[in-house]
C-alpha positions as CSV (number, residue, x, y, z in Angstrom):
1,X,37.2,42.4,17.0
2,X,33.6,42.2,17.2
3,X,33.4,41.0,14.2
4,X,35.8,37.9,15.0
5,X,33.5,37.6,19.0
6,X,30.7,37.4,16.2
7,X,31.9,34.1,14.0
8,X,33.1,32.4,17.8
9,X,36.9,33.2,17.1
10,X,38.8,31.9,20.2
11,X,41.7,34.3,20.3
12,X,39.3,37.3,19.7
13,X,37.2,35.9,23.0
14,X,40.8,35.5,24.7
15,X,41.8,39.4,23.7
16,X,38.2,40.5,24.8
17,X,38.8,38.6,28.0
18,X,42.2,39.9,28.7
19,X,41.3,43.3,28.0
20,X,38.2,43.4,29.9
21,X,38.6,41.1,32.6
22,X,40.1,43.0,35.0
23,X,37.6,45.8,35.6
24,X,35.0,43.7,35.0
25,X,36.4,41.3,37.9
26,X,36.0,44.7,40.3
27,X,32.2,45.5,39.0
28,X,31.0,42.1,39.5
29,X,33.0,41.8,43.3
30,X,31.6,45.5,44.0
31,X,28.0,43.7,44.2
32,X,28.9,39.9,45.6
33,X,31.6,41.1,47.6
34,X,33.4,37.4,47.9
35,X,35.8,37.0,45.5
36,X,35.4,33.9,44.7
37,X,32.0,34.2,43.9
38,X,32.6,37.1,42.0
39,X,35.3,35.3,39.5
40,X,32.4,32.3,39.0
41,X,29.8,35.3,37.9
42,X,32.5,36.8,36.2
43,X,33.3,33.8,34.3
44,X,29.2,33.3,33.4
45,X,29.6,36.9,32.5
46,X,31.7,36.6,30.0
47,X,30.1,33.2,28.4
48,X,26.8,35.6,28.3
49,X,28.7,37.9,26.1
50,X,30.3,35.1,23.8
51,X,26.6,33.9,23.5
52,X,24.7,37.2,23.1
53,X,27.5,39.2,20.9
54,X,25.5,39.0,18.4
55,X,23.0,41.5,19.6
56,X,25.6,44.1,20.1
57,X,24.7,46.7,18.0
58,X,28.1,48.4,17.7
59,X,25.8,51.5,19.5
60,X,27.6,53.0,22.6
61,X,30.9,51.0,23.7
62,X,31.4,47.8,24.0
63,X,32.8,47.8,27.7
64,X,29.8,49.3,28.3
65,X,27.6,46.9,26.9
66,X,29.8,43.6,29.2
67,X,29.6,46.3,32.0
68,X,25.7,45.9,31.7
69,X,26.1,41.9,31.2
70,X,28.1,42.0,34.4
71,X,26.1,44.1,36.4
72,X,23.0,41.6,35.6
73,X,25.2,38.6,36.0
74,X,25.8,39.7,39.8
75,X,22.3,40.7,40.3
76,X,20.7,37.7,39.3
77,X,23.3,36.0,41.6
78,X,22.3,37.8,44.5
79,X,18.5,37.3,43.7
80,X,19.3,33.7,43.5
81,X,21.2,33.2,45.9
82,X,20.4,36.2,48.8
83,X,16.3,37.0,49.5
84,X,14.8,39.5,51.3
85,X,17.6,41.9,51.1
86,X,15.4,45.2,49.9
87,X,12.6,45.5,52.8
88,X,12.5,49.2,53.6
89,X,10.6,52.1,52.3
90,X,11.7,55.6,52.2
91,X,8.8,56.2,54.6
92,X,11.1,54.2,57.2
93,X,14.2,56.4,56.0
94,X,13.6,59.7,58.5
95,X,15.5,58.0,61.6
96,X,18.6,58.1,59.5
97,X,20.5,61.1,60.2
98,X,22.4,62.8,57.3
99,X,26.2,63.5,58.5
100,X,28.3,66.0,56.8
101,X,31.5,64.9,55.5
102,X,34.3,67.0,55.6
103,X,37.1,67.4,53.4
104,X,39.3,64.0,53.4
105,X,41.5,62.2,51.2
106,X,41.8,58.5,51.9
107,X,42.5,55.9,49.3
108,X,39.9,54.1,46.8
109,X,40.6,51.3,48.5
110,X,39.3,52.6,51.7
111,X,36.1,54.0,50.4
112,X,35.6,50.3,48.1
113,X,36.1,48.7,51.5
114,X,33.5,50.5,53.5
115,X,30.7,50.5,50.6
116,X,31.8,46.7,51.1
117,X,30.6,46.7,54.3
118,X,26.9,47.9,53.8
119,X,24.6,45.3,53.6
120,X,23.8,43.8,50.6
121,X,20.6,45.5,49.9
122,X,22.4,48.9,51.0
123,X,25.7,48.2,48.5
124,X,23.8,46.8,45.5
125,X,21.1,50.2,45.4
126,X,24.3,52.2,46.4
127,X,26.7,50.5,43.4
128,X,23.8,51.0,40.5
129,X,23.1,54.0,42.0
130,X,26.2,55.8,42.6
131,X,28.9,54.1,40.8
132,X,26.5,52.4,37.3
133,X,24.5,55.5,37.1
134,X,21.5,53.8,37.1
135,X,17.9,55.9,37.8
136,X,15.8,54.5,40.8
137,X,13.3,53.9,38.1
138,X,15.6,51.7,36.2
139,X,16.9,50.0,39.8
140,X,13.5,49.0,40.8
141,X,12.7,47.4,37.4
142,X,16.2,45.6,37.8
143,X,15.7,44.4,41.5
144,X,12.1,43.8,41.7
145,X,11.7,46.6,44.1
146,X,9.4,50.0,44.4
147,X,11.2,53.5,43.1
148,X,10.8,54.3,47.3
149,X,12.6,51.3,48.6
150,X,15.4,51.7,46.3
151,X,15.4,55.8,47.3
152,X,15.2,55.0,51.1
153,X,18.3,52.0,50.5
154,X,20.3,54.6,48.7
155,X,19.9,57.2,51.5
156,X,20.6,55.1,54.4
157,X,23.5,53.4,52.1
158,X,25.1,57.0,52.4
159,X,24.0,58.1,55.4
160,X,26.2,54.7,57.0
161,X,29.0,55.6,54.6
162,X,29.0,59.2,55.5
163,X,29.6,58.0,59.0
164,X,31.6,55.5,58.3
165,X,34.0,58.0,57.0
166,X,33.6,60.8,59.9
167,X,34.8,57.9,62.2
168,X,37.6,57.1,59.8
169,X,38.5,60.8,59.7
170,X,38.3,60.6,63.8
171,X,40.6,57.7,64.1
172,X,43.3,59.1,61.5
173,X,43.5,62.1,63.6
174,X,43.8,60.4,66.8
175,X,46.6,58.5,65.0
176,X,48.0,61.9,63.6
177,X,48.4,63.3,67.1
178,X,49.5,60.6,68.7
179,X,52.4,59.9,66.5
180,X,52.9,64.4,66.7
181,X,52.8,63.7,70.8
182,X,55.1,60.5,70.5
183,X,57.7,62.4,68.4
């Protein structure tokens, strides 16, 4: 296939698309969060790889190598488009407290849904973080940020989503006993 991506065949670029476009739809609307917004970077995503396939080495997977064309995509979109979103040092991080989670079990869609609603600078450190593996090393060279700032944005990113999910947990059990006191 990337041979035919390489001489511009359309229905390779159609199969790459249709195979792709899906979870690449869910990484670019993980760091936009409108998803609207996130099918137009999605869509300059993928003209990126048309364009650049040529520099595809063929070393590590190819999903992985539109993941990273994606990730940037959305990135550059929220650098464009969203300033000032990365202002904190880890030095301003100690009035965060750090919540225990317990044991729960609550569906992705729960858990996408809360990351969703961190701030931006919060969910992007959080998403390349967390979810793309990324080192704070590598996320301050992406963002334009200091190795600190990106530490102290992923530790209040958890410490909101660890309490985010305690008050989750909180109102499924009020829920729980409500329906064991109703019936």
């Amino acid at each position: 296939m990337v041979k035919a991506l390489k001489k511009s065949d359309a229905r390779a670029q159609r199969l790459l698309y249709e195979k792709y476009s899906g979870r690449m739809m869910a990484v670019c609307f993980r760091y936009v969060n409108d998803r609207t917004i996130a099918e137009d970077v999605l869509i300059e995503g993928f003209m990126k790889v048309f364009d650049k396939i040529g520099q595809y080495k063929s070393e590590g997977s190819l999903e992985g190598w539109i993941r990273r064309i994606m990730v940037n995509e959305s990135l550059g979109y929220l650098r464009k488009h969203k300033h000032q979103v990365f202002q904190e040092n880890i030095e301003d991080a100690h009035d965060v407290h750090d919540y225990q989670v317990t044991d729960s079990f609550f569906a992705q869609e729960d858990l996408m849904a809360m990351i969703g609603k961190l701030s931006t600078g919060y969910q992007t450190v959080f998403n390349l973080y967390a979810i793309e593996g990324y080192s704070h090393a590598e996320i301050a060279m992406m963002l334009g940020i200091t190795e600190s700032t990106s530490k102290s944005q992923l530790h209040r990113a958890r410490a909101i989503l660890q309490q985010m999910v305690l008050d989750w947990e909180n109102e499924h059990k009020k829920k729980v006993n409500y329906e064991k006191a109703s019936g």
